[in-house]
C-alpha positions, 0 to 999 in steps of 0.5 A, spaced: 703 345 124 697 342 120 692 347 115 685 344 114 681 347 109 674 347 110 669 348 104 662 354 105 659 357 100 666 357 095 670 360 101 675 357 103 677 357 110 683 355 112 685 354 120 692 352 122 693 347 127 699 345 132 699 337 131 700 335 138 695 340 141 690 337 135 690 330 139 688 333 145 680 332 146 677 337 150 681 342 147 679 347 141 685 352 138 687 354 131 691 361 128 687 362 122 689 365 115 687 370 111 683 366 106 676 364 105 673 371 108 668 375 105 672 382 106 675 385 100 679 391 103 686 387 103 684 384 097 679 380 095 676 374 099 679 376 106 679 372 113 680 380 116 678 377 123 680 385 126 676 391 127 681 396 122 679 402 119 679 399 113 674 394 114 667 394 115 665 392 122 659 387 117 665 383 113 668 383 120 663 379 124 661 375 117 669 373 118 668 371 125 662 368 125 664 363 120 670 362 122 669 360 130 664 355 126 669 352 122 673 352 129 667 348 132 667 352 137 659 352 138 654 351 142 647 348 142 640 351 146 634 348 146 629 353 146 621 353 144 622 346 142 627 348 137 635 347 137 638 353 136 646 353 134 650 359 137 657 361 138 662 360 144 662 367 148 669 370 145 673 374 150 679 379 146 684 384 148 686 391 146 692 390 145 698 393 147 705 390 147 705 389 154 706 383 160 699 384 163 695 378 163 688 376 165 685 370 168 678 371 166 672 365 168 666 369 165 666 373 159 667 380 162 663 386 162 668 391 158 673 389 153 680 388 157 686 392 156 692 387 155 696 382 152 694 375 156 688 371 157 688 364 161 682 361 163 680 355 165 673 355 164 669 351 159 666 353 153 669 360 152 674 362 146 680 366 147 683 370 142 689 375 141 690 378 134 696 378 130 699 381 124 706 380 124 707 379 132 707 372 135 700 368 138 703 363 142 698 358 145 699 354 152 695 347 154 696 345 162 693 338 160 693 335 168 688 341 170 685 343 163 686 350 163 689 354 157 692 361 155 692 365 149 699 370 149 700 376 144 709 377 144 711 381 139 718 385 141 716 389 146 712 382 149 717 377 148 722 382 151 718 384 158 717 375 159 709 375 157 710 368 155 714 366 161 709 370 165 704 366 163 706 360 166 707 363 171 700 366 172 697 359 169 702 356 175 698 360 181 692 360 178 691 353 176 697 350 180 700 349 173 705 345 172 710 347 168 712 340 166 705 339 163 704 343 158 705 343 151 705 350 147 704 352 140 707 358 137 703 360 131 705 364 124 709 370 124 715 374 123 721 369 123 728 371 124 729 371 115 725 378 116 725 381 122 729 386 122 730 391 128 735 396 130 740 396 135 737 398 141 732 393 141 738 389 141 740 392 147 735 391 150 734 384 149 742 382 152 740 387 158 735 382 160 737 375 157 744 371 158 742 369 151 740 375 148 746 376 143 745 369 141 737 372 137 740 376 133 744 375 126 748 381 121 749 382 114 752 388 110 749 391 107 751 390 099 752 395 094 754 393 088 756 401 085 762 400 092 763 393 090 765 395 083 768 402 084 771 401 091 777 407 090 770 411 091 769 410 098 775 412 101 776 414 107 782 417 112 779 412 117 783 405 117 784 401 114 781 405 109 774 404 106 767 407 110 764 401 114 757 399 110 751 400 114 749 393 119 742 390 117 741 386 125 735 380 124 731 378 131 728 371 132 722 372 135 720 364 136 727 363 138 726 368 144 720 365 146 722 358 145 728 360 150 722 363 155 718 357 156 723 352 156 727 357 162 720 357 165 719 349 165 717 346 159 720 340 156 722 342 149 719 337 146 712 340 148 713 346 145 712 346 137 713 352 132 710 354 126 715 355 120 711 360 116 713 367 116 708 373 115 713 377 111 715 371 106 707 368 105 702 375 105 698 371 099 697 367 105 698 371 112 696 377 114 704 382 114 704 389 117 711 390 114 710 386 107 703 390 106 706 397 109 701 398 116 695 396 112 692 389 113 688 386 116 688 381 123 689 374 124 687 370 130 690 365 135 685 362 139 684 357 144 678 354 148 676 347 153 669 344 151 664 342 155 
């Protein structure tokens, strides 16, 4: 996944881009950083892309706008004998962590509840917000169609990803087979820990559900250096140091498109992780709940 810089009055816009989804002509798509805004409530100079409570809804739009035009997302009317340059029509979601998706051909009139959007119609954008979670974009390249998807844990465990193809599939008459898939910046598996009954869940509904997760001990250098201290009358004689278990989120969702049909070498994943790179992305665990909003984002020119 590449970064492009884009230079606008001493910001620095940074859009991440999938590789093989760049080559597509008729397609914009990028998942934005948190460099290059004008927000100043995370830190100074942010690309907060969400409407949050800590943000003001001015630095937001300011973002945004700069943003969709560094993407190329824009339009051109004439009007009164001038030009004028406006952006595409955005369509967003609230969010809610579950497997409802939209198939939207015109901006609609009340913002949709869900975390899905395909289309197939040219000049919109469609945009889903992260901050830790997945984005995950889809590219039916025969029937020019595209679909944005927002899959973090409870998402991913529901089969959002895998429902989209299938949602793409009868609206568009997708074929698996010719798509090509881009799963943005998130928590990796290095960071992601989650409890036991996520884990539960997850081998509940995939065969390879144990294989997503990882443990380690928890150390203790006190324990290590005086173990006689930790006795127990339980075998074989020392109390079991609590288990730290670690899900893969991109792993999950690769195993989800490829399940649904799609070559894997259509699918490519980025490698940044949220949690390891907050100087750059936006991380809901690394920064403690507050933080701004990244956007993935996805629309067919004209």
């Amino acid at each position: 996944m590449t970064t492009r810089a884009l230079n606008k009055k001493k910001t620095t816009i940074n859009i991440l881009r999938a590789r093989h989804l760049a080559r597509i002509p008729w397609l914009v798509h990028g998942f934005s950083t948190r460099s290059g805004g004008f927000s100043r409530a995370y830190g100074k100079g942010d690309l907060n892309l969400g409407f949050t409570k800590d943000d003001t809804g001015v630095s937001v739009e300011r973002n945004r706008a700069a943003f969709f035009q560094s993407l190329g997302a824009v339009m051109r009317q004439r009007g009164s004998g001038k030009v004028v340059a406006g952006v595409w029509p955005l369509v967003t979601l609230r969010q809610i962590h579950s497997d409802i998706i939209h198939h939207v051909e015109s901006p609609p009139a009340q913002q949709l509840t869900g975390d899905g959007l395909i289309s197939a119609t040219s000049g919109l954008l469609l945009a889903i917000q992260t901050a830790d979670c997945l984005p995950v974009i889809l590219v039916d390249t025969r029937h020019r169609a595209v679909g944005v998807f927002h899959a973090g844990w409870r998402g991913t465990v529901k089969r959002i990803v895998e429902k989209g193809v299938g949602e793409m599939y009868r609206n568009f008459g997708t074929r698996p087979r010719d798509l090509k898939a881009a799963i943005g910046p998130g928590i990796q598996g290095c960071c992601y820990e989650v409890g036991e009954e996520v884990r539960t869940k997850f081998e509940s509904q995939f065969v390879y559900g144990t294989s997503l997760f990882r443990e380690i001990k928890e150390s203790d250098p006190v324990r290590e250096k005086y173990p006689l201290l930790f006795l127990t009358a339980r075998a074989p004689g020392h109390s079991e140091l609590p288990k730290k278990i670690f899900l893969d989120l991109v792993e999950a969702n690769r195993q989800q498109l490829v399940a649904a049909g799609v070559p894997r070498k259509n699918i490519e994943a980025s490698p940044l992780c949220t949690n390891c790179h907050p100087e750059l992305l936006f991380s809901y665990r690394a920064e403690k709940g507050k933080t701004g909003r990244m956007m993935a984002v996805a629309g067919i020119r004209g």
